[in-house]
N, CA and C of each residue as an Amber inpcrd file, in Angstrom:
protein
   189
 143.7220000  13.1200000 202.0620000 143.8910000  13.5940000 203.4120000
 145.2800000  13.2120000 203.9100000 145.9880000  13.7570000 204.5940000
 147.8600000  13.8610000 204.7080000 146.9110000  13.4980000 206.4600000
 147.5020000  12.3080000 206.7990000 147.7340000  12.0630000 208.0960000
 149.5160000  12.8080000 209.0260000 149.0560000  13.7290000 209.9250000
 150.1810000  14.3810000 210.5440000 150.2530000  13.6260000 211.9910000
 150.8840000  13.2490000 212.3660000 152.6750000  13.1990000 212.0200000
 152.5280000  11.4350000 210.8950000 152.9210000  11.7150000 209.8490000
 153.2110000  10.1250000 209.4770000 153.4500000   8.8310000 210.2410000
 152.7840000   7.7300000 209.6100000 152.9020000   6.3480000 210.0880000
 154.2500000   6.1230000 210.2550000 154.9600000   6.1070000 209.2300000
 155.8610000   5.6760000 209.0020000 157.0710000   6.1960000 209.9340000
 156.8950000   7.3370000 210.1440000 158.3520000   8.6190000 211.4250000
 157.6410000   7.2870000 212.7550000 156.4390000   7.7190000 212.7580000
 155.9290000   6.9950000 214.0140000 156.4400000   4.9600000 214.3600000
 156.2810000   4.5030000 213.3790000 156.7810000   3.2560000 213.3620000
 158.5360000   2.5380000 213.4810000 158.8010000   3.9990000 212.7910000
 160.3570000   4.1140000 212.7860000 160.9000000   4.2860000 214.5500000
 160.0460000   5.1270000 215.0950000 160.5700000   5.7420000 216.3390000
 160.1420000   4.8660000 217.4150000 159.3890000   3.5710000 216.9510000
 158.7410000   2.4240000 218.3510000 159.0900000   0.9040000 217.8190000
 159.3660000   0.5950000 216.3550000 160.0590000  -0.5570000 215.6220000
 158.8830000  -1.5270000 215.0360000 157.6460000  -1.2140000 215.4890000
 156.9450000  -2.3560000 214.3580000 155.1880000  -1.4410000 214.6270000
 154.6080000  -1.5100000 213.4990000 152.9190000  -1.0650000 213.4910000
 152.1720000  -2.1150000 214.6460000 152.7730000  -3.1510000 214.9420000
 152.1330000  -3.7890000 216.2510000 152.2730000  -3.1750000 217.3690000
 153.5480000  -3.0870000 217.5560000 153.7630000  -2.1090000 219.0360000
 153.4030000  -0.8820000 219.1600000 153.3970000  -0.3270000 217.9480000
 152.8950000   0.9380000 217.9160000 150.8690000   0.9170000 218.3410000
 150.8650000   0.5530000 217.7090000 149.0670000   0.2590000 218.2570000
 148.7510000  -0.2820000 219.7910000 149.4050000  -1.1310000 220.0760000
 149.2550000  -1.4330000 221.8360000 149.9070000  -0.3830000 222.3420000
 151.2450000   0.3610000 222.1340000 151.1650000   1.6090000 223.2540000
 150.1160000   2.7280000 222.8880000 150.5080000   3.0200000 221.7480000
 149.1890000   4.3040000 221.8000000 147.4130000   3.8620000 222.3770000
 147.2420000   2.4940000 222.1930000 145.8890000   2.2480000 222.2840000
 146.3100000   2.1020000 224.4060000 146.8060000   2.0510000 224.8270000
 147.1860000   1.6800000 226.2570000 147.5820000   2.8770000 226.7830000
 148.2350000   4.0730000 226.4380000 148.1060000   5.4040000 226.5990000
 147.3560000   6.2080000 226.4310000 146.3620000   5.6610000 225.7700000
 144.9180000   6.5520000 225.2040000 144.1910000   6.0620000 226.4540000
 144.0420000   4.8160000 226.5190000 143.2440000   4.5230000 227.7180000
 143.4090000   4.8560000 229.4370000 144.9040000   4.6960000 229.4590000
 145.2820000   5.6690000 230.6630000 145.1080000   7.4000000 230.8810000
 145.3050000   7.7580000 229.8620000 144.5900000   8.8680000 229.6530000
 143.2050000   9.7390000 229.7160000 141.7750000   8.6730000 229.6380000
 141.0870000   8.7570000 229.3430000 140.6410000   8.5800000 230.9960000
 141.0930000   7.4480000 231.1460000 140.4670000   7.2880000 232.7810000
 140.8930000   8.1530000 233.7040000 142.1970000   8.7010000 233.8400000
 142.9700000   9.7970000 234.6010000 141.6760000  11.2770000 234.0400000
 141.4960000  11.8300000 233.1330000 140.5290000  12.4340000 232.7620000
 139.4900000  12.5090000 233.4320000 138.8700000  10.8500000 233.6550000
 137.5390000  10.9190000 234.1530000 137.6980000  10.6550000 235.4500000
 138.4940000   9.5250000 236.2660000 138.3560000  10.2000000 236.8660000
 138.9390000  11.6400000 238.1680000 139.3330000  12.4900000 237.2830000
 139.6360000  13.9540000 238.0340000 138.4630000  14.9310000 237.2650000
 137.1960000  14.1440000 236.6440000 136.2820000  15.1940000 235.8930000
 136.4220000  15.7710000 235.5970000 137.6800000  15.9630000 234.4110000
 138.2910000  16.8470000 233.4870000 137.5390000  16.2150000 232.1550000
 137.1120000  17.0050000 231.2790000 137.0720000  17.2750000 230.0380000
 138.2010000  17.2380000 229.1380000 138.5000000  16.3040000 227.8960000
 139.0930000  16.3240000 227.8620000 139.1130000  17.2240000 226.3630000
 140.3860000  18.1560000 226.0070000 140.2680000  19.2660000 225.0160000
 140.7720000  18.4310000 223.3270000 141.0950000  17.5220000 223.2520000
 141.0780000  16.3030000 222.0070000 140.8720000  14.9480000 222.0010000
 141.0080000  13.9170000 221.7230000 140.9650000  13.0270000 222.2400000
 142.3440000  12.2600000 222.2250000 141.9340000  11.5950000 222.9680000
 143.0510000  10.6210000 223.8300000 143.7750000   9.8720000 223.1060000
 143.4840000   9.2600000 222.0130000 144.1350000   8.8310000 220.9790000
 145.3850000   9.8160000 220.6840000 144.6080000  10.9030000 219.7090000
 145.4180000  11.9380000 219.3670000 146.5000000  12.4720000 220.3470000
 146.3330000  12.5480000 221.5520000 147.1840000  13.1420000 222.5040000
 148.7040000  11.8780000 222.9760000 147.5480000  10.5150000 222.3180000
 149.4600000   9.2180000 222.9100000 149.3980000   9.5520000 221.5370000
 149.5530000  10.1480000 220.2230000 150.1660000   9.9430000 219.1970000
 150.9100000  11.0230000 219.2340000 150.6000000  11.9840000 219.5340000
 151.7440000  12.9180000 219.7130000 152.8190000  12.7490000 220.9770000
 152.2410000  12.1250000 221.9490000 153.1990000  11.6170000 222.5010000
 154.4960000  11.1710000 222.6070000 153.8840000  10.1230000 221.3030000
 154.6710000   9.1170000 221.1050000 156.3800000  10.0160000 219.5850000
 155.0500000  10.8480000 218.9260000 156.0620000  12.2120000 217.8830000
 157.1900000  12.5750000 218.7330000 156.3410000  13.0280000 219.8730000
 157.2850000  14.2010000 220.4830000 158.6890000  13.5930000 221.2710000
 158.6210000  12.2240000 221.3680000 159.6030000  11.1110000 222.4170000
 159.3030000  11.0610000 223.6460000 157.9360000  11.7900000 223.8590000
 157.5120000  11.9850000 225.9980000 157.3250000  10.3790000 225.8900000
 156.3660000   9.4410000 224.7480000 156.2680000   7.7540000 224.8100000
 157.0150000   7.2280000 224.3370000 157.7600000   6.5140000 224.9510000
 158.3530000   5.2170000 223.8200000 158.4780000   4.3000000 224.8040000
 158.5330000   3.4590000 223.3940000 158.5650000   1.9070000 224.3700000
 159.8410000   1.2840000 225.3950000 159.8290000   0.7560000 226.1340000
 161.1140000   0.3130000 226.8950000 161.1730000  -1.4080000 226.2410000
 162.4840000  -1.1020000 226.2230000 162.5940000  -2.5510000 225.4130000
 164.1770000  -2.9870000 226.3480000
């Protein structure tokens, strides 16, 4: 199974698999609650949506 977008582009673009897991896991969760509550449904999940996030450069970390 080919994970899209790679770990590795992703780790490159935030500097360590630690930081990378606390923002996406902390953007998933802001996400999720903004969702609920405006009782929106949400069309993937929240995970998936800070990982592309984070692909696309809309997340990155401030350092």
């Amino acid at each position: 199974m080919m994970l899209y977008p790679p770990v590795a582009e992703l780790v490159d673009k935030i500097g360590s698999r630690y930081q990378l897991v606390n923002l996406v896991a902390k953007r998933a969760r802001q996400i999720s609650t903004d969702a609920e509550e405006k009782q929106l449904p949400l069309e993937r999940k929240a995970v998936s949506i800070a990982i592309e996030e984070v692909y696309t450069g809309k997340l990155s970390l401030d350092r």
